[in-house]
Each structure stands twice: as C-alpha cells, then as structure tokens.
DRENDO-1510 file (C-alpha; in Angstrom, 1 decimal, always signed):
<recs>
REC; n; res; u; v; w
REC; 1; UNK; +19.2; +3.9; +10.4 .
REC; 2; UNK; +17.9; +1.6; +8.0 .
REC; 3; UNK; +14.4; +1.7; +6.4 .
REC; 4; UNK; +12.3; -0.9; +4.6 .
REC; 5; UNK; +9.4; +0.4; +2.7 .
REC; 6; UNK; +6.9; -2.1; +1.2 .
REC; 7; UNK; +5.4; -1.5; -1.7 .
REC; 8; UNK; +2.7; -3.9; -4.3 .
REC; 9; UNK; +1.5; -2.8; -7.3 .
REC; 10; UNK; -2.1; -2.2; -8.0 .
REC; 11; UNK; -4.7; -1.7; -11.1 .
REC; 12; UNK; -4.5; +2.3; -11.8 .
REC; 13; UNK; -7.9; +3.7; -10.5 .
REC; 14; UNK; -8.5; +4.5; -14.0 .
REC; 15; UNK; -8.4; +1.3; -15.8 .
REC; 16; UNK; -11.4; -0.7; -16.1 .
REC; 17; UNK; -11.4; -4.1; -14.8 .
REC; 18; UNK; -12.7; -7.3; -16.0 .
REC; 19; UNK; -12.6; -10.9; -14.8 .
REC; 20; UNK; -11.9; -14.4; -16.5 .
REC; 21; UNK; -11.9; -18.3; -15.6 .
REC; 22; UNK; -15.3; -17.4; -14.2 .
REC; 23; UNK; -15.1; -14.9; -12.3 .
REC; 24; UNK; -11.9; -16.0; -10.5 .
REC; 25; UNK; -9.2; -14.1; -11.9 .
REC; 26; UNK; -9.2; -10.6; -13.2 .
REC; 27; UNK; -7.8; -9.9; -16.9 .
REC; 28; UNK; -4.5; -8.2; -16.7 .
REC; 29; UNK; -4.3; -7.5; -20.5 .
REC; 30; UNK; -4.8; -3.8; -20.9 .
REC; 31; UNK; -4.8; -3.0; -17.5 .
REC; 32; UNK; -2.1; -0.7; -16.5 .
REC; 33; UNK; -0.7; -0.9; -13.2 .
REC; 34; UNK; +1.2; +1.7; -10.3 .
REC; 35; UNK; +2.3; +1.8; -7.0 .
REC; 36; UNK; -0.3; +1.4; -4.8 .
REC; 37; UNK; -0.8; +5.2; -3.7 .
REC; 38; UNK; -0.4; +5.3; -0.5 .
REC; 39; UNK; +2.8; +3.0; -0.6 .
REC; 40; UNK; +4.3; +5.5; -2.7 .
REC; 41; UNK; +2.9; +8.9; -1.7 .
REC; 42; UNK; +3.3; +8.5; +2.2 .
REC; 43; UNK; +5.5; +5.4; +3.1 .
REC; 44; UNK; +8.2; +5.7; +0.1 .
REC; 45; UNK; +8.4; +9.8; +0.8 .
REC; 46; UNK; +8.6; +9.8; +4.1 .
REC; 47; UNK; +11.4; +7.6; +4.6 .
REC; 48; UNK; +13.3; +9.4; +1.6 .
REC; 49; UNK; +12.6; +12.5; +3.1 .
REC; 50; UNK; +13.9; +11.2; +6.5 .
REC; 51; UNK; +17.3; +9.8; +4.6 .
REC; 52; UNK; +17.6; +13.5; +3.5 .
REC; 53; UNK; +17.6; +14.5; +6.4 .
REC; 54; UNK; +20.1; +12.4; +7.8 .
REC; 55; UNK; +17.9; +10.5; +10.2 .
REC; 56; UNK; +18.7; +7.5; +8.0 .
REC; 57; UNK; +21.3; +5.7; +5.5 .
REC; 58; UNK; +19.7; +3.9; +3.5 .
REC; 59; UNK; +16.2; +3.2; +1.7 .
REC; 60; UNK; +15.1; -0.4; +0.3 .
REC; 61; UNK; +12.2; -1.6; -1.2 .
REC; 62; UNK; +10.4; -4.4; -1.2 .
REC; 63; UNK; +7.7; -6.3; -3.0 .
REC; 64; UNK; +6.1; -9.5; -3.7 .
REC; 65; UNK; +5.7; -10.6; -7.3 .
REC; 66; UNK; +6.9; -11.6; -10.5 .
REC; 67; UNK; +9.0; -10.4; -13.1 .
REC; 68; UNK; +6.1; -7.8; -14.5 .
REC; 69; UNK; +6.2; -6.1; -11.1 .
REC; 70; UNK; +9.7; -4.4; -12.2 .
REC; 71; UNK; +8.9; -1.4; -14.1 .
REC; 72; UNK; +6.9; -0.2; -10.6 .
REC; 73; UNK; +10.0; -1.3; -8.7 .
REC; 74; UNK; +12.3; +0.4; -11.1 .
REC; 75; UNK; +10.1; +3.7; -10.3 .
REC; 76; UNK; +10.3; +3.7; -6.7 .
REC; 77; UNK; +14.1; +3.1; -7.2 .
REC; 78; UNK; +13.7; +6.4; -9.6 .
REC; 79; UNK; +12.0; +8.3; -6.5 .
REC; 80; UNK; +15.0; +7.7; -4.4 .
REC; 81; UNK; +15.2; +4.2; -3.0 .
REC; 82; UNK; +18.4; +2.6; -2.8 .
REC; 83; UNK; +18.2; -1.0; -3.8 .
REC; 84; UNK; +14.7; -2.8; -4.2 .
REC; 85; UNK; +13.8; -6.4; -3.3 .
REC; 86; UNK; +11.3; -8.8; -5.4 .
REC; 87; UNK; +10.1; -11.9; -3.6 .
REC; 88; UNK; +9.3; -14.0; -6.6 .
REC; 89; UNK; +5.8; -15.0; -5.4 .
REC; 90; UNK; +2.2; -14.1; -6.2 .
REC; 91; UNK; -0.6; -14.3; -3.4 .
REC; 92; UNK; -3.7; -12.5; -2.8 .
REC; 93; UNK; -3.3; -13.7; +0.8 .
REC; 94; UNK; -2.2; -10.9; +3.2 .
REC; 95; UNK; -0.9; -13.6; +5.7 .
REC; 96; UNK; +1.5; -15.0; +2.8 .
REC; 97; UNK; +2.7; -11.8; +2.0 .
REC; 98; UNK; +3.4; -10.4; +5.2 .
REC; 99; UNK; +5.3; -13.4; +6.0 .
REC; 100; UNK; +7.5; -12.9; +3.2 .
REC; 101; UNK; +7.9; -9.7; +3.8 .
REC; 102; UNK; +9.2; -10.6; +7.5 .
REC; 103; UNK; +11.4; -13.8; +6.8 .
REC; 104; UNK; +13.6; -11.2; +4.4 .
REC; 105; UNK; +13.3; -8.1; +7.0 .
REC; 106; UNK; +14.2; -10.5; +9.6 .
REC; 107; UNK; +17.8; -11.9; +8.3 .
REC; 108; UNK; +18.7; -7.9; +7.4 .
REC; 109; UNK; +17.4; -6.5; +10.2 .
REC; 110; UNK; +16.0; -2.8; +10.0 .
REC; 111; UNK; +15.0; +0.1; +12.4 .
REC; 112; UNK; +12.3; +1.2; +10.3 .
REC; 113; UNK; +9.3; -0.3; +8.2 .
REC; 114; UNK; +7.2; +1.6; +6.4 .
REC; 115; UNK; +4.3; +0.9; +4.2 .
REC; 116; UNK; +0.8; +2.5; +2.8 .
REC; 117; UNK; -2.4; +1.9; +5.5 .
REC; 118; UNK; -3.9; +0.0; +3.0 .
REC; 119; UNK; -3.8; -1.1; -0.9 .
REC; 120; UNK; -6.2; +0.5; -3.3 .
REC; 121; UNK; -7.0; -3.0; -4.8 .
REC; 122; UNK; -8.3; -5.6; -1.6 .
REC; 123; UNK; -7.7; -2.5; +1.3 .
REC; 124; UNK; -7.5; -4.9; +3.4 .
REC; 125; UNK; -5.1; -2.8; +5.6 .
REC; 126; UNK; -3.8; -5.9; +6.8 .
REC; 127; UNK; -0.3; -6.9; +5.9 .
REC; 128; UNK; +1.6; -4.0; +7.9 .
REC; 129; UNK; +0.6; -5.6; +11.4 .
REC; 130; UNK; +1.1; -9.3; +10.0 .
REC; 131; UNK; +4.5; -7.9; +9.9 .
REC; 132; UNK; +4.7; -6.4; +12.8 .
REC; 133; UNK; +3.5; -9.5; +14.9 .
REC; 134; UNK; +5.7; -11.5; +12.7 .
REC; 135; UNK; +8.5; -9.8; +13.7 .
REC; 136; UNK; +7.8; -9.2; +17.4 .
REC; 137; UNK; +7.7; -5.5; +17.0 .
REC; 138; UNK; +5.4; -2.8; +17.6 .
REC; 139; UNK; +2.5; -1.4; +14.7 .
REC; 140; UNK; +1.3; +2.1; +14.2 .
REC; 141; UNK; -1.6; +2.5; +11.7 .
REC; 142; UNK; -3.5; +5.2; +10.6 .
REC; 143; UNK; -0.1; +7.8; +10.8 .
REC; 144; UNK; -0.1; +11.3; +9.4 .
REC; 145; UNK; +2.8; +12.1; +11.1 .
REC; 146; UNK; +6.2; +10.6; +11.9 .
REC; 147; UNK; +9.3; +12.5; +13.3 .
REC; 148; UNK; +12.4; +10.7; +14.6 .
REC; 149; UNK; +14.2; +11.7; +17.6 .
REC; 150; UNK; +17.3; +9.4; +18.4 .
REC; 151; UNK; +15.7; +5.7; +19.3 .
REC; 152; UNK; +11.9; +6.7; +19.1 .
REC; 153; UNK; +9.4; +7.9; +16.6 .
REC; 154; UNK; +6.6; +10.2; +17.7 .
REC; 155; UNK; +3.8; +9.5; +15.4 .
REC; 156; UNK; +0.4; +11.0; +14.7 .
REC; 157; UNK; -2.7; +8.8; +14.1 .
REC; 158; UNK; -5.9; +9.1; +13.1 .
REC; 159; UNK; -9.0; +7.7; +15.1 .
REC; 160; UNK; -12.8; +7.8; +14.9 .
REC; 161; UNK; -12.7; +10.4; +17.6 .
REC; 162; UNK; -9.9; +12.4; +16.4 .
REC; 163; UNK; -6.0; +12.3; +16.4 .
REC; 164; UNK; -3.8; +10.9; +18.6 .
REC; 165; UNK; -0.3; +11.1; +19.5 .
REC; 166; UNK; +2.0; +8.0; +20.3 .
REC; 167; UNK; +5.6; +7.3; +21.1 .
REC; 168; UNK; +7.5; +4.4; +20.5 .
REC; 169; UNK; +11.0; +2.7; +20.2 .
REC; 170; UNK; +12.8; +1.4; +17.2 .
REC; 171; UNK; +12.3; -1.1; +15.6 .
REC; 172; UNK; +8.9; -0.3; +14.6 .
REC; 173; UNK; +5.9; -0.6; +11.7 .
REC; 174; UNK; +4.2; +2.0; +10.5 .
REC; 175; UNK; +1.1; +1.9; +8.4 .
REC; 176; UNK; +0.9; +5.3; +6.8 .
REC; 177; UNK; -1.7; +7.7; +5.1 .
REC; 178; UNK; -2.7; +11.4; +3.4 .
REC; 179; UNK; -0.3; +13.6; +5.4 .
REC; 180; UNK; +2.5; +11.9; +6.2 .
REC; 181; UNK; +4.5; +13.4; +3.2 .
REC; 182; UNK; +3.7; +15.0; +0.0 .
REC; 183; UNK; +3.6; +13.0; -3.7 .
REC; 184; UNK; +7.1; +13.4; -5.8 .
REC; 185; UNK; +7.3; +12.4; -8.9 .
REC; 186; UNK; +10.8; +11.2; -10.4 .
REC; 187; UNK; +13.1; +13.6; -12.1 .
REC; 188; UNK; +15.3; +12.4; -14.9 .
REC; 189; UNK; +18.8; +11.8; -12.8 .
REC; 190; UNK; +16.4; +9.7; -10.5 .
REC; 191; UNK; +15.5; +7.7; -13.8 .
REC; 192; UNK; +18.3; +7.0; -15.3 .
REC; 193; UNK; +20.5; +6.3; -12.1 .
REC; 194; UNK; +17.7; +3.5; -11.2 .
REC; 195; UNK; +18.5; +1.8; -13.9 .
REC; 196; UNK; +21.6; +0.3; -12.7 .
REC; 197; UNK; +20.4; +0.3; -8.4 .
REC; 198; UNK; +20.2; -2.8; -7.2 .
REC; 199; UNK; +17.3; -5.3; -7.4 .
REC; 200; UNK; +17.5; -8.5; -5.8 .
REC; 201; UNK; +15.4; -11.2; -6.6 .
REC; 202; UNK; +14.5; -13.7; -3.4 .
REC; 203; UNK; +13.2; -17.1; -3.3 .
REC; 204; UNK; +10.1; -16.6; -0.9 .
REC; 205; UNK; +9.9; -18.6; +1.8 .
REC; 206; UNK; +7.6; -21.4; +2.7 .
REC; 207; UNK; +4.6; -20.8; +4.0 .
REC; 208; UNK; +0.8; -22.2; +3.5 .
REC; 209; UNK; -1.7; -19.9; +2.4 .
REC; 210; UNK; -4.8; -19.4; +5.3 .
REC; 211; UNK; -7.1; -17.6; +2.6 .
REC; 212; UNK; -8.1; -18.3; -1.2 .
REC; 213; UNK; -10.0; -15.7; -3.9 .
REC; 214; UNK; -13.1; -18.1; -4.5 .
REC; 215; UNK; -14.6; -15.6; -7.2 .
REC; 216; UNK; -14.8; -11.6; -8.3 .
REC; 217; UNK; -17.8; -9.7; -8.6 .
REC; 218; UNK; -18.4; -6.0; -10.1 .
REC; 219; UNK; -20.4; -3.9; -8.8 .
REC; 220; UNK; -23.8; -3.3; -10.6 .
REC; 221; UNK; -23.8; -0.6; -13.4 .
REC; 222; UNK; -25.0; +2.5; -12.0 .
REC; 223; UNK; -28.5; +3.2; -13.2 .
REC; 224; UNK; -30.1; +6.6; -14.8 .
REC; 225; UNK; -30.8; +9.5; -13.3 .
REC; 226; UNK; -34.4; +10.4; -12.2 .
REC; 227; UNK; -34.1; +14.4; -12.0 .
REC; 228; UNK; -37.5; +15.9; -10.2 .
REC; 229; UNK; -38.9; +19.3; -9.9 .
REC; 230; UNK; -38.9; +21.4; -7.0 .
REC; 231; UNK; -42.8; +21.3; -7.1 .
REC; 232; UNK; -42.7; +17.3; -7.3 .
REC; 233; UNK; -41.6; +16.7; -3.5 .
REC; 234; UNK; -44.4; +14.3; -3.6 .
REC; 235; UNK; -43.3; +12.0; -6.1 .
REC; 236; UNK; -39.6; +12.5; -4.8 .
REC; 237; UNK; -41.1; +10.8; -1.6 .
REC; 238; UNK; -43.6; +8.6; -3.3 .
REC; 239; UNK; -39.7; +7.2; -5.5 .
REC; 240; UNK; -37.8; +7.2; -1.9 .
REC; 241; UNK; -40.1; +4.6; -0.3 .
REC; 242; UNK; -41.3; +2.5; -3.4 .
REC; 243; UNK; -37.9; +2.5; -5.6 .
REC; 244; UNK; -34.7; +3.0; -3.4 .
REC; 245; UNK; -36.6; +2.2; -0.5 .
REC; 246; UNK; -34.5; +4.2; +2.0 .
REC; 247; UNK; -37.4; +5.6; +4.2 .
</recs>
C-alpha cells in the first residue's frame, strides 16, 4: 500500500501577523512557519504508524509551494516520510491546490490519501474533498479513527450528534483530526537521514484560479476588563444591555 499525505505550511499560532500592499498580503518577514498541525499530528502519524505496522510500503509527502516551504518538508521527511513532493506553485485558492494535488496523485496512483481536516491559517477544510472529487474517489472528514483491514478502512468520524462509524474501499481520502494518532516529534537519525530522502520538485499543472484574496483584516484589539462586585449585579446588567448589548 501506498500513502500520500498532504501537508502546507502555516504561520505558527504564536507569531503575530501583519499585512502589507494594503491589506492584501500578509508580511512573511519574522513570521515563522510549521506544518499545519493537524497535517502533521494526525494525517502524517497515522500513515507512519500504519507503514510500521506493515499495512503499507511507503509514505510520501506532498505540498504546494516554493522553495521556502522546504525546511517544513525536510521535517516531515525527518518524522518518517519517505520521499516528499513540492508543486512549485503558490495559491490561496483551495480549488487550485487540490487540483494539483490530484493531477500528481493521479499519474502515481495511491491507495491512501491522507491530510489534516483543515489548515490553521484559512480552515477552510476544503481541499481534502476537491481531491477526492478530483480523483473520482470516496472522502471521509472529520476521522478520529482509521484501521485498515485488507481492501477497506473502517473509520471513525465525528458529527454534530456524535460519532459515527463508516467503511469504505481503497482508494480513499481522509480528512483527519485530534485522535487519529498522537504528535511525534523527530529524533536525530530521523534528521539527519532526511537530509538526503528524496524531494522532487513538479511543475504544477494548469489550472485557472475560481477564488482571489481581495484584502486581510485583523480582528479588533481586545478591549479592557470591566471587573464588578458581587453586590453590583445591577450595574453588571445595566453594562450587559447598554455596552455589549447581549440581552
């Protein structure tokens, strides 16, 4: 069994962000960038973890991006991955990445394609079943749990009501989240031996772009703190109605 796992890299939670060419773009100077979470955490361990089990051969990676997306490539490879995959693009359009994405999956072939429910960045949640319907093959979203048995994965999903339990045939997309596998981080073999794993860079392949960024905006600065008495339930209403306006 083969498995694809896609990954983008995203702004770390931590960074703060700021915008340019008014309010079009945001500044990438200083900003330092990861895996997007649940690309890594879920999607990238789960199919490592099914590899070491023997359920499959072989790991890739693949992402969408320039040259600076490497050092996140290069630690996905350091996790475990076999060989990694840049389409030498940018695009904020899910569509255009997606179809990327499936013109390469489509001339390997693979049984398996994992990636995170959503990225931390847009969370649009929307590129794993643009590749699905791409490809003509089934989507799961929402998994916290996959388990392989021969030619079809039982998978575990979350809904509004619950959980629910679904069983499919390979080839398939999964859209993963929290529980499908637990973080790693990469040890020092996994370090250096990514060094010299394969990464292949791809011409991307044509395609017209069906959404544009017209401008950013930040959300407001948060505002102070009014703190209240336990004997001022009066003016706590009184602030309710005329400031935040909530009741």
């Amino acid at each position: 069994m083969k498995i694809l796992v896609c990954i983008c890299q995203v702004p770390d939670t931590v960074t703060k962000i700021s915008l340019k060419n008014n309010d079009t773009a945001v500044e990438e100077n200083g900003v330092t960038f990861v895996i997007n979470p649940y690309d890594e955490w879920y999607a990238l361990v789960r199919a490592l973890e099914l590899k070491e089990t023997g359920l499959a051969h072989a790991v890739h990676l693949i992402t969408v991006g320039r040259a600076a997306t490497e050092p996140i490539i290069r630690k996905a490879l350091a996790l475990g991955g076999d060989e990694a995959i840049r389409i030498n693009a940018d695009s904020t359009d899910p569509y255009v990445v997606a179809h990327y994405i499936a013109a390469y999956a489509k001339t390997v072939g693979y049984d398996l394609i994992l990636c995170g429910k959503e990225s931390i960045d847009y969370a649009n949640g929307a590129v794993g079943p643009m590749v699905a319907e791409l490809l003509d093959l089934d989507h799961i979203g929402f998994a916290t749990s996959i388990a392989l048995e021969g030619n079809t994965a039982t998978v575990k999903r979350e809904i509004d009501s619950g959980e629910e339990t679904d069983s499919c045939s390979l080839p398939l997309v999964i859209s993963c989240q929290k529980g499908v596998a637990e973080a790693r981080i990469p040890n020092m073999r996994g370090i250096m031996s990514a060094r010299t794993k394969p990464l292949q860079v791809v011409v991307p392949a044509a395609v017209e772009s069906l959404t544009m960024v017209v401008n950013y905006e930040l959300p407001h600065a948060k505002a102070g703190v009014k703190l209240l008495g336990a004997d001022e339930m009066d003016e706590l209403v009184n602030l309710l109605h005329t400031v935040s306006k909530v009741i």
